[in-house]
N, C-alpha and C positions, 0 to 999 in steps of 0.2 A: 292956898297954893301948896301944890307938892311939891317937896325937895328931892331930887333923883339921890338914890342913895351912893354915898362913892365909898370905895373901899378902901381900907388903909392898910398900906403894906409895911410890917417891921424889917428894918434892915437885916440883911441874912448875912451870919458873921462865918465865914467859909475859914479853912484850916490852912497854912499858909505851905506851900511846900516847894521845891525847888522848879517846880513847872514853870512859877510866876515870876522868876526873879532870873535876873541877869549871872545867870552861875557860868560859869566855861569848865568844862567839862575837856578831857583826852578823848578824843577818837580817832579809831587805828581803823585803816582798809584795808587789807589785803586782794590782792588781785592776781588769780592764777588764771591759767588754759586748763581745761577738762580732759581735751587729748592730745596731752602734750608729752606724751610717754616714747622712747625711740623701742625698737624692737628687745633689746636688753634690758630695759626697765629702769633707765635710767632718765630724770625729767632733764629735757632738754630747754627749759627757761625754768631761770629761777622763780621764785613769790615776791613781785613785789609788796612792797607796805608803805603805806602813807600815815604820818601822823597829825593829826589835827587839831586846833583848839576852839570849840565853836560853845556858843550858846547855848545851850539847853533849852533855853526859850525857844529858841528860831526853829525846833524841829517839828513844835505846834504837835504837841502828842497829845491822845484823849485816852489816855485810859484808863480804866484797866486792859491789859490784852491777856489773850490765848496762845496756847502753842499754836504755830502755825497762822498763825494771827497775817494777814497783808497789812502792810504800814506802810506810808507815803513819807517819807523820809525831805520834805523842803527842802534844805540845804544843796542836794543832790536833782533833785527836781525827778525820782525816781521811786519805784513801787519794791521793797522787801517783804521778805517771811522772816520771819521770828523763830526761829529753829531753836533755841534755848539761850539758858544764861548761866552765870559761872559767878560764884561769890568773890565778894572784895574781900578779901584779910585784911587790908591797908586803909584809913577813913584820910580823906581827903585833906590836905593840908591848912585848907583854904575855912575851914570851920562847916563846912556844908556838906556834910556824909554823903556816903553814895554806898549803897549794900549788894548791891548784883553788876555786872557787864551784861548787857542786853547781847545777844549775837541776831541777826541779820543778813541774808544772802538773795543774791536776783542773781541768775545766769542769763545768759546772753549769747546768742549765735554757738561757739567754743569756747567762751571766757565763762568765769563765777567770781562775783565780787561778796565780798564779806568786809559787815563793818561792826565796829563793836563799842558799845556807848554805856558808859557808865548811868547807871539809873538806881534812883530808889525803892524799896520794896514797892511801893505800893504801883508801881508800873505794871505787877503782876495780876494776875489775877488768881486768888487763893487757892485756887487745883491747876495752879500752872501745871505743876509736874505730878502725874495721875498715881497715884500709889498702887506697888506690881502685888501683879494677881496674889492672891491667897492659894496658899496649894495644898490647904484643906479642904476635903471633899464635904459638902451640907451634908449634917447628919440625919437619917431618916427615920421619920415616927416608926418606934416600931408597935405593931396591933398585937392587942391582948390574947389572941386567938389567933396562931398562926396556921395556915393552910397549905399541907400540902400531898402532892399529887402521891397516889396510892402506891404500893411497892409492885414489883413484878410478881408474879403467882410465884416461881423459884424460892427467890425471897421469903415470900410469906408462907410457903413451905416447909423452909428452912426453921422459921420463927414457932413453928406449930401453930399459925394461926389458918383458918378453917373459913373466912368471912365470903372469901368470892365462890363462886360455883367451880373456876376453873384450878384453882386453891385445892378445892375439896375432893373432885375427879384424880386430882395426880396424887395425892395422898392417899386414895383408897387403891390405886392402881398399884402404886411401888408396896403399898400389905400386903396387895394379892400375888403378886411377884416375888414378894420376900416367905409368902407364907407356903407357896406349891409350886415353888421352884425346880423341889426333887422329880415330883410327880411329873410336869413336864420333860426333863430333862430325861426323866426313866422311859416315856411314850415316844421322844422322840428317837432314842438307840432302839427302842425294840423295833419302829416302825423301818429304821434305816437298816435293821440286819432282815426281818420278815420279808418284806420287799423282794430282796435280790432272791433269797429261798424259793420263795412262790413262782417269782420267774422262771426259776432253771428247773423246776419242777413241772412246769406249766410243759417247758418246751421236751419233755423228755418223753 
């Protein structure tokens, strides 16, 4: 006779944390209008704030969360974002630390409501808050053999160097310009005084 195999499961010993337990907690609302500004810039209702003392349990969190994170807030029977949090300096009276204020907002119609709840780090998730850009630029390999594009003929003129053809044409050019400069210069005045002579002779 075969016995079906059954499996045994060890009890799983979880880390105890204020999620489980009947803790109270302050929570603060605020409750403004979005445009509720007169033409002078001054707000025409004040903010109100509400303060509250609820469970910690009752708000049935899973987390860890994200910035930006949507959370279903119980209590409220209502859907928030998670727009950031703000450290405690102060640890709780009550023996049950609390390390961050969560902040929380949903708008509505022309209203924005904000609620802020004290939570433990571990509410967060470890790159809650992204660390800012680096404003060092990536260094780039540089190659053994660097290449680059050839000078202008001028240039390599200039340099005495002789490599390209059109290099080599303007440097034989300005020799021969530097070397029988006179000689042209002496055929052109003769030709410019001969000329007129020949003319006025021609016509006499």
């Amino acid at each position: 006779m075969t016995i079906p195999f059954e499996q045994s499961y060890a009890p799983v010993t979880r880390a105890v944390t204020p999620f489980g337990h009947d803790h109270y907690v302050i929570v603060w609302r605020y409750d403004r209008m979005i445009n509720n500004r007169h033409p002078n810039d001054i707000q025409s209702h004040p903010l109100v704030k509400y303060k509250e003392k609820i469970v910690l349990s009752a708000f049935d969190f899973k987390p860890p969360y994200a910035m930006n994170h949507r959370i279903f807030l119980a209590p409220y029977g209502r859907w928030f974002t998670l727009i950031g949090r703000v450290p405690i300096s102060m640890k709780e009276v009550d023996g049950c630390s609390m390390d961050y204020r969560a902040v929380l907002v949903r708008t509505y119609c022309n209203n924005e409501e904000k609620v802020v709840i004290p939570v433990p780090d571990i509410f967060f998730k470890e790159n809650f808050i992204p660390p800012p850009p680096s404003s060092h630029l990536p260094s780039l390999p540089l190659s053994l053999h660097q290449h680059y594009p050839p000078p202008p003929p001028h240039i390599d003129a200039q340099l005495g160097r002789t490599s390209s053809p059109v290099a080599r044409r303007q440097v034989n050019q300005k020799s021969w310009i530097r070397k029988y400069w006179l000689y042209v210069f002496c055929l052109a005045v003769a030709i410019t005084i001969l000329v007129p002579l020949v003319i006025i002779s021609t016509l006499q």
